[in-house]
N, C-alpha and C positions, 0 to 999 in steps of 0.2 A: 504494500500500500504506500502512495505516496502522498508525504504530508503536503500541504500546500500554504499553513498558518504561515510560514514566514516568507512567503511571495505573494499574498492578497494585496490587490492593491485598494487604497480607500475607493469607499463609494465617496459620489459624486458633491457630497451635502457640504452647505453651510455651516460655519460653526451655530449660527443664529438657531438653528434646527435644533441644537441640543437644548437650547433656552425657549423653546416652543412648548408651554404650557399640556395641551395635549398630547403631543409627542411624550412626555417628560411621562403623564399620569400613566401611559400605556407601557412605555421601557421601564417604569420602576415599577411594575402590575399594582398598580393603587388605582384601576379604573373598577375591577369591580362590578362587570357586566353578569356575569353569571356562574356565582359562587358553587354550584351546583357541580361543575362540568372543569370549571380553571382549577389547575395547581393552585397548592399555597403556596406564598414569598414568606418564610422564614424575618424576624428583625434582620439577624444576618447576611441573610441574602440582599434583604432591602437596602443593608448600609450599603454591601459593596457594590450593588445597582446605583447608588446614589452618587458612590465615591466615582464610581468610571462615566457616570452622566458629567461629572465636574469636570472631570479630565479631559473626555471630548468638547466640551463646552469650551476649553480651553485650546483647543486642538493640539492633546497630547494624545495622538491615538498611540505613538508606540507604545507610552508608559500605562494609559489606560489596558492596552491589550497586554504586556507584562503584570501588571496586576491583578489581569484576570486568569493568566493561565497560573499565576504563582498561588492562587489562592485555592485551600483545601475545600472552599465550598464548590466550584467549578466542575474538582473533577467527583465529589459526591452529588452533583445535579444530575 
């Protein structure tokens, strides 16, 4: 199998998109449509969902994507 995480190149978006109120509710699952059917977001999970929205908000995608693979919640999702 061949990895492809450290050749992705970013999508197209704005930093502004990360600071987009809906966008924001739906990447950190705080929207809440149908509790029924959706996974749960752990505190946890929500922080580092929170912490890597800042990061791309910042456009730190590398350190946001080191973050995310360094963290032990990632690879228990």
């Amino acid at each position: 199998m061949i990895s492809t995480v450290g050749a992705a190149e970013p999508l197209p978006l704005s930093k502004d998109y990360w600071k987009d109120e809906a966008f924001l509710k739906s990447f950190n699952g705080s929207y809440r449509i149908n509790a029924q059917i959706e996974p749960t977001v752990t505190t946890a999970e929500r922080g580092l969902l929170v912490s890597i929205q800042s990061l791309m908000a910042e456009g730190k995608r590398k350190e946001a994507l080191a973050k995310l693979t360094a963290s032990p919640l990632a690879k228990s999702s």
